[in-house]
NUKOLDO-849565 format. One record per atom (N, C-alpha, C, O): x negated, y negated, z negated. Coordinates in pm, whole numbers, plus 50000, padded with zeros to 5 digits. Layout:
N
XYZ...
This chain:
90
398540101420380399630109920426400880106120347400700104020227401680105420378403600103920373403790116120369403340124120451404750120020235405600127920207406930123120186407050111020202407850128920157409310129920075408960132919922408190140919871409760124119873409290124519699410400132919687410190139619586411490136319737412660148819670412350163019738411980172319667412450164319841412110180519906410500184719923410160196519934409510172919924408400173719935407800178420090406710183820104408540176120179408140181120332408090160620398408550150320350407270163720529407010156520593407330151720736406730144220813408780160520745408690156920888410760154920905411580160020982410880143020765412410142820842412560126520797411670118120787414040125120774414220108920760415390107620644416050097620615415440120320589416690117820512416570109020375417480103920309415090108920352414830106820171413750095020250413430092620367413350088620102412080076420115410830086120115410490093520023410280084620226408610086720185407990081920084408460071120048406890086620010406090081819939404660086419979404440093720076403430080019869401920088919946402420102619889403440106119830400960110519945401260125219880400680125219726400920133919642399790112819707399290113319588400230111319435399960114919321401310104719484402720097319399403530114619385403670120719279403840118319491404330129919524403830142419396404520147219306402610144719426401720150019310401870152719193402110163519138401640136619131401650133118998402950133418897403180134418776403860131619056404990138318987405600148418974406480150818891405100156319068405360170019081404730176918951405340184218873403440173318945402790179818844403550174818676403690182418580403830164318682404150160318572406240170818540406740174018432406570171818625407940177718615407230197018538407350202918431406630199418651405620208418632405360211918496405730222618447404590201518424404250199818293405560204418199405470214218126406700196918208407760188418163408410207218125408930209818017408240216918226409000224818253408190236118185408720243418102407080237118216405880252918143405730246317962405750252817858405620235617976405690229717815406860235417756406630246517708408180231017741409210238817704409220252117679409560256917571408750260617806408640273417814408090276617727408650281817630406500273817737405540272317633405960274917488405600283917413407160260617457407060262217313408130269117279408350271117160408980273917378410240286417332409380296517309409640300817196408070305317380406930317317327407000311617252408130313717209406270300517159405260300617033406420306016960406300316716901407830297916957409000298216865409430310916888409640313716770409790323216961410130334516958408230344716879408190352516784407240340816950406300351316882406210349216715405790357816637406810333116671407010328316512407550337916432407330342616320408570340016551410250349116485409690362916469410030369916374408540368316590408310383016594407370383416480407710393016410406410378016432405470376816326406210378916188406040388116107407510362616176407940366316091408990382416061409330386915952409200386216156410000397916189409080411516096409450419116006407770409916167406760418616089406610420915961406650430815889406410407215943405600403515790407120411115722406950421815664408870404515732409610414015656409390425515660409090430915554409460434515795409520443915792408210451115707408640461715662407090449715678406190455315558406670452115456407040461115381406850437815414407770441415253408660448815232408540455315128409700451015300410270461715301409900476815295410480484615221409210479115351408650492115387407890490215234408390499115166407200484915174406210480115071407350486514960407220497514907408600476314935409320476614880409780495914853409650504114761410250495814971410440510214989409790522914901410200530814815408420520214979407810527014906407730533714728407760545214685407610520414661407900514314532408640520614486408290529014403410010518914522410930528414491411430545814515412250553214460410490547314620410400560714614409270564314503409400573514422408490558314507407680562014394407980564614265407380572414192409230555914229409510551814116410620565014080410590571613976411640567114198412470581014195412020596814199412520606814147410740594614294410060608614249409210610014089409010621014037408810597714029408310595513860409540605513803409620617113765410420594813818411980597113739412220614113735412550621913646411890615413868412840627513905411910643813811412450654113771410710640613806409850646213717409780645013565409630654813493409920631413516410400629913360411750642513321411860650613229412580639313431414290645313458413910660013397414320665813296412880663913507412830678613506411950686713373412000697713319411190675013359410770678313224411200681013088410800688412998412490669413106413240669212999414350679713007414980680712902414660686213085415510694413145414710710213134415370720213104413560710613155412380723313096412580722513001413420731212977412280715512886412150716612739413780717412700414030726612623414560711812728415770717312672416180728712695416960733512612415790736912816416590750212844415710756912770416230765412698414440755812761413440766012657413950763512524413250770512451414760757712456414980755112350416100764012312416390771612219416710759312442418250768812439418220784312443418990792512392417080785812519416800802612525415980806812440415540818112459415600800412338414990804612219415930812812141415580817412032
């Protein structure tokens, strides 16, 4: 069978025929040429969302840390702030 290697139809005169098997291989191969790309723009955006993650827990990690560290503080504060007013109202 004769195809058109540009529009891929069989029934005009504007383009060169080729088999349908030529037709195919290249079709499939453009095919390829085109979901490949696609392909590797996902891997490269889900990279970005992963790495997106992984910051966002250090952060939050981070976060944490420091709240931890301001509610410590904020208790030493009050402690030291108890014992001085009992001193004062002695």
């Amino acid at each position: 069978m004769m195809m058109c290697g540009k529009c891929r139809t069989t029934g005009h005169k504007r383009h060169t025929y080729q088999k349908a098997e030529v037709v195919a291989v290249d079709l499939s191969r453009c095919l390829e040429q085109a979901t490949s790309s696609a392909l590797r723009r996902a891997d490269e955006l889900q990279a970005a969302l992963d790495q997106q993650d992984a910051d966002s827990w250090q952060f939050k990690a981070g976060l944490e840390t420091v709240e931890t560290s301001v509610k410590h503080r904020t208790e030493q504060t009050k402690s030291v702030a108890d014992v001085q007013v009992s001193v004062v109202s002695v």
